[in-house]
C-alpha positions as a Markdown table, in Angstrom:
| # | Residue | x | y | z |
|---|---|---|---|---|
| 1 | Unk | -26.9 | -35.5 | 5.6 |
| 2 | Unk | -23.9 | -36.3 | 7.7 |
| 3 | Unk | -20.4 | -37.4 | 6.2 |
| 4 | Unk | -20.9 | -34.5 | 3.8 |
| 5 | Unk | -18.7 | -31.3 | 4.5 |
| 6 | Unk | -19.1 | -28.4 | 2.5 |
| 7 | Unk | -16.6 | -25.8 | 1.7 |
| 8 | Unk | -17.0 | -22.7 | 1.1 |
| 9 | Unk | -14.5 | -20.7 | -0.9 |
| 10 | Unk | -13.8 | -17.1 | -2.9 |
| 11 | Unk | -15.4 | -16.5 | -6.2 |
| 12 | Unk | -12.5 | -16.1 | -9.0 |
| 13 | Unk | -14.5 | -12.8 | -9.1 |
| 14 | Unk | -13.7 | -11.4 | -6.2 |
| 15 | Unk | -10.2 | -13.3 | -6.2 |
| 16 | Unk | -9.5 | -10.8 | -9.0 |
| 17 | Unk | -11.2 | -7.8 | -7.3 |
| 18 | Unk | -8.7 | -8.5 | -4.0 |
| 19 | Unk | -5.5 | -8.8 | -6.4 |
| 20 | Unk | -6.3 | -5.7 | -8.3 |
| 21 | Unk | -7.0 | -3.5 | -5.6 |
| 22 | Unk | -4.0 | -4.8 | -3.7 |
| 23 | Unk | -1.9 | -4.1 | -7.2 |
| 24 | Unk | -3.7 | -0.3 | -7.2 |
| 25 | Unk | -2.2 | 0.2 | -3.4 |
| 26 | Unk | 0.6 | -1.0 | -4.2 |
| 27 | Unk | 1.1 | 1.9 | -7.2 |
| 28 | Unk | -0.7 | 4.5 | -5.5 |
| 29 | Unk | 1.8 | 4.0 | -2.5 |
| 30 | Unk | 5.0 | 3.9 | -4.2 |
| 31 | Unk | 6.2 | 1.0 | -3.1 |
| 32 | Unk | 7.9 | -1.5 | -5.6 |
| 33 | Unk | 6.1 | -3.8 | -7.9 |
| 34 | Unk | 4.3 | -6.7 | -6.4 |
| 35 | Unk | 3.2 | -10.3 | -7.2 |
| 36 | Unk | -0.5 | -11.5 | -5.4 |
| 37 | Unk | -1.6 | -15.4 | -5.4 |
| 38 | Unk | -5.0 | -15.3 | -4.2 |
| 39 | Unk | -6.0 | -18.7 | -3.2 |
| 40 | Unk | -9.0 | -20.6 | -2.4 |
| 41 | Unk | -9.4 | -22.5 | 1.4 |
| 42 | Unk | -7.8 | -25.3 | 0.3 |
| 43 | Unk | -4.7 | -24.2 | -1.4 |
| 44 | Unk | -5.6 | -24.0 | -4.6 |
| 45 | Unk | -4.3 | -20.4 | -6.8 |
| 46 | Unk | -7.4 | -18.7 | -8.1 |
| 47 | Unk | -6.0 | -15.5 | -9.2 |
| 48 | Unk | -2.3 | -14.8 | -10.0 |
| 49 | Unk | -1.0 | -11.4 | -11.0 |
| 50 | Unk | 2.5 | -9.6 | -11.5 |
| 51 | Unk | 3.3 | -6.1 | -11.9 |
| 52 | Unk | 5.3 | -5.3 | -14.7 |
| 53 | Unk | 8.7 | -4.1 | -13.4 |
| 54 | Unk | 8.2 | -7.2 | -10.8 |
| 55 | Unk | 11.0 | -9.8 | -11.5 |
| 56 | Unk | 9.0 | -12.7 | -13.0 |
| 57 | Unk | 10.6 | -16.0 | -11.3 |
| 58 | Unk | 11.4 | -15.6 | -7.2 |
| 59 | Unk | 8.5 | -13.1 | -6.5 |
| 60 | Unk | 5.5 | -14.8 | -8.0 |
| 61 | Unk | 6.6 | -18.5 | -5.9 |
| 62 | Unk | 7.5 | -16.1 | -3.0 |
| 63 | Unk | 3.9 | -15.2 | -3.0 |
| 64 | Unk | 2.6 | -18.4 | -3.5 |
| 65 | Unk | 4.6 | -19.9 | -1.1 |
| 66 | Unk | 2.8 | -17.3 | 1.7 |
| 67 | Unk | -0.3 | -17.8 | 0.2 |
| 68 | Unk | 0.0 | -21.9 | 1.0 |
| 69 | Unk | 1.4 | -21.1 | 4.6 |
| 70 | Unk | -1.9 | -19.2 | 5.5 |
| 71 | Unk | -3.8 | -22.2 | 4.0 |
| 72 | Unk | -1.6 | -24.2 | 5.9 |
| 73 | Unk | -1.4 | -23.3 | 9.5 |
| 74 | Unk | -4.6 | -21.1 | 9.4 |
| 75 | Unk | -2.7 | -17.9 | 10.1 |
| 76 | Unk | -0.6 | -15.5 | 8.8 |
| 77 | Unk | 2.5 | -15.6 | 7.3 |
| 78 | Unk | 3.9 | -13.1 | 9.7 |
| 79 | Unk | 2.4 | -15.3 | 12.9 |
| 80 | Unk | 3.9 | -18.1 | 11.5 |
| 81 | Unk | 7.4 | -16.8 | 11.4 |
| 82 | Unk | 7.1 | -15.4 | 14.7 |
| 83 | Unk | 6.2 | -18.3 | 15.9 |
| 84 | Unk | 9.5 | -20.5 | 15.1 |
| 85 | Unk | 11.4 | -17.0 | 15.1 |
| 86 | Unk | 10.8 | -15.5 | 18.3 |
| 87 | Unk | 11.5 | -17.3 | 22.0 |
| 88 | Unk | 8.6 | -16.9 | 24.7 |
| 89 | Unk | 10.3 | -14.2 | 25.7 |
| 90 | Unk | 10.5 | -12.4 | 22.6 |
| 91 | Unk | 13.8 | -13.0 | 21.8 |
| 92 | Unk | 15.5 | -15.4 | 18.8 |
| 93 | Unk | 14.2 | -19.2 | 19.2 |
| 94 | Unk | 16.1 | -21.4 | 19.8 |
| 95 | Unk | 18.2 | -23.9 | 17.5 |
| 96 | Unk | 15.5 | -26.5 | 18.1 |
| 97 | Unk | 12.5 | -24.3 | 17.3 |
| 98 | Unk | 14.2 | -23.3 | 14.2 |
| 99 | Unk | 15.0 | -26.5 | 13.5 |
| 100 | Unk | 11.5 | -27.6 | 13.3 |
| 101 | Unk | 10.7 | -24.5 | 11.0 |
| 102 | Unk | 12.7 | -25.4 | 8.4 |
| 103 | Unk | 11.6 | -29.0 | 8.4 |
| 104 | Unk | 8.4 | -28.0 | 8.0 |
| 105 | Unk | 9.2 | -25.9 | 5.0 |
| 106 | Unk | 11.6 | -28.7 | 3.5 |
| 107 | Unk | 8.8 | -31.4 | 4.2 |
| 108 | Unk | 5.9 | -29.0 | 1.9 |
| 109 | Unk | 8.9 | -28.8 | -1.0 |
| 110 | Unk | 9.8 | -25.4 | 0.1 |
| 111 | Unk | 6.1 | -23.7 | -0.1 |
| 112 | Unk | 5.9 | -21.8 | 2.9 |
| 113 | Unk | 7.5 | -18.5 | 4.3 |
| 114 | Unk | 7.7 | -17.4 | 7.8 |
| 115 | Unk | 7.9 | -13.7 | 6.7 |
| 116 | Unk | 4.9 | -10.9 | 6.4 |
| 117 | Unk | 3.0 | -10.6 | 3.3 |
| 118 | Unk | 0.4 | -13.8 | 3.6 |
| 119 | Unk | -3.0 | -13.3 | 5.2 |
| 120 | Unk | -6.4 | -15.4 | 5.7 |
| 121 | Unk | -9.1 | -14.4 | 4.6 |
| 122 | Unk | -12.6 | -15.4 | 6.5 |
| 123 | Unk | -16.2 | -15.0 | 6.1 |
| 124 | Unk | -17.2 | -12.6 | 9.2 |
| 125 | Unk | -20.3 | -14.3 | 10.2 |
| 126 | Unk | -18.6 | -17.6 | 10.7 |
| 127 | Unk | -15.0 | -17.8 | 10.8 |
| 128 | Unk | -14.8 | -20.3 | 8.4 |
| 129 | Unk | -11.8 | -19.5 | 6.2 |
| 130 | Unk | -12.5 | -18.9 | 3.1 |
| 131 | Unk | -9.0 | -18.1 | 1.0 |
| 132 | Unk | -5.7 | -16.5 | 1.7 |
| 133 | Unk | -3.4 | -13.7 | 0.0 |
| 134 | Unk | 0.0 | -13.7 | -0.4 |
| 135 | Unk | 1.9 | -10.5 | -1.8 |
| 136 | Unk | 5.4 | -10.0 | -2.4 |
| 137 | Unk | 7.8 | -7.8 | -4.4 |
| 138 | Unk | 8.4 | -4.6 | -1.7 |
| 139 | Unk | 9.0 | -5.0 | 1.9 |
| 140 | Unk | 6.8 | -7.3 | 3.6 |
| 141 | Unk | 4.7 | -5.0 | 6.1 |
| 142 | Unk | 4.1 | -3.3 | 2.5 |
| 143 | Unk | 3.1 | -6.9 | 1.1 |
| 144 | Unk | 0.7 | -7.4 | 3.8 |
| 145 | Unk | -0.8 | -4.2 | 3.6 |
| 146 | Unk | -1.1 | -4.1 | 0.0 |
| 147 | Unk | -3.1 | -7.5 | 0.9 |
| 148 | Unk | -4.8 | -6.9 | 4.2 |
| 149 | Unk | -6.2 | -3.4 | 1.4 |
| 150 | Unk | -7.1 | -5.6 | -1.5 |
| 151 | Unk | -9.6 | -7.7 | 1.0 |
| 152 | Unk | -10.9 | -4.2 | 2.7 |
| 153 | Unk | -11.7 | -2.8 | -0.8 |
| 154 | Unk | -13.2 | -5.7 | -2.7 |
| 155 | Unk | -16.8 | -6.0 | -3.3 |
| 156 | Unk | -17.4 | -8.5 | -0.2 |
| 157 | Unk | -15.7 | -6.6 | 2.0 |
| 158 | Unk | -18.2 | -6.4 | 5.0 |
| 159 | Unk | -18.9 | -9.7 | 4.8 |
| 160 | Unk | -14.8 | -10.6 | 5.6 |
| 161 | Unk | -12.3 | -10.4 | 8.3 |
| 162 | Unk | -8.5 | -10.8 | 7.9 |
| 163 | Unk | -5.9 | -12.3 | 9.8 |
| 164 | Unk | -4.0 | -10.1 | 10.9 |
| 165 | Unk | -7.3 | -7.4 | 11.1 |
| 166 | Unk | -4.9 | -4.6 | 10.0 |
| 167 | Unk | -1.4 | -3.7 | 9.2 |
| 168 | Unk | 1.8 | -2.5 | 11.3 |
| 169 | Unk | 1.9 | 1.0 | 8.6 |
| 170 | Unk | -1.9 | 1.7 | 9.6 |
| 171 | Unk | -0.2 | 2.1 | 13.4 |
């Protein structure tokens, strides 16, 4: 039937799965307690959780916020930034790139981060985006591998990319 579009999206099951395996390689790395917002495709949290030890205000929103930029732009929070951060050339932007970064941010009340720790999640087979992760709390190539690892261990793993496919540490 046409005019009908279906979407497809993560289970709050494996929504957990993907925050509590991100929290276990977060422990089991050392690095400092995190925050994960696991949301579905269309921006909407499915599975919040915070460490203890993880300050309860800036980091949860933090992790929203990169969670809602993958949803967003349909990449990662890391692409994003480098996008408005870095010139063609791979130096600093310039002042009118950067400008239109953070009127983008301002116009979505703030809920975006151009900083690593936000990744989309996809259904292999099809590409269709199916949810995003966003971690913070330690540094943000930790974040994103504490995410990019919550996905890779989950029960639905072979049946999901990421964006980015791996992590700078895994290098």
């Amino acid at each position: 039937m046409s005019g009908i579009i279906t979407t497809k999206k993560l289970s709050m099951a494996v929504a957990d799965e993907i925050a509590t395996f991100a929290i276990r390689t977060c422990k089991a790395r050392g690095f400092k307690p995190i925050s994960v917002c696991v949301m579905d495709s269309n921006g909407y949290e499915i599975v919040t959780k915070r460490m203890d030890g993880c300050p309860p205000t800036a980091y949860p929103q933090i992790a929203r916020a990169k969670a809602i930029t993958c949803i967003s732009t349909g990449q990662s929070s890391r692409a994003y930034g480098e996008k408005y951060l870095r010139g063609k050339d791979g130096g600093d932007a310039g002042p009118s790139t950067f400008v239109r970064l953070i009127n983008q941010i301002d116009i979505v009340g703030g809920n975006m981060a151009c900083f690593p720790g936000g990744i989309i999640v996809k259904e292999a087979s099809t590409g269709d985006i199916l949810g995003s992760v966003g971690i913070s709390g330690a540094a943000g190539d930790e974040d994103e591998y504490c995410a990019l690892q919550g996905v890779q261990q989950c029960s639905l793993a072979t049946q999901l990319v990421t964006l980015p496919a791996s992590s700078v540490l895994e290098g």
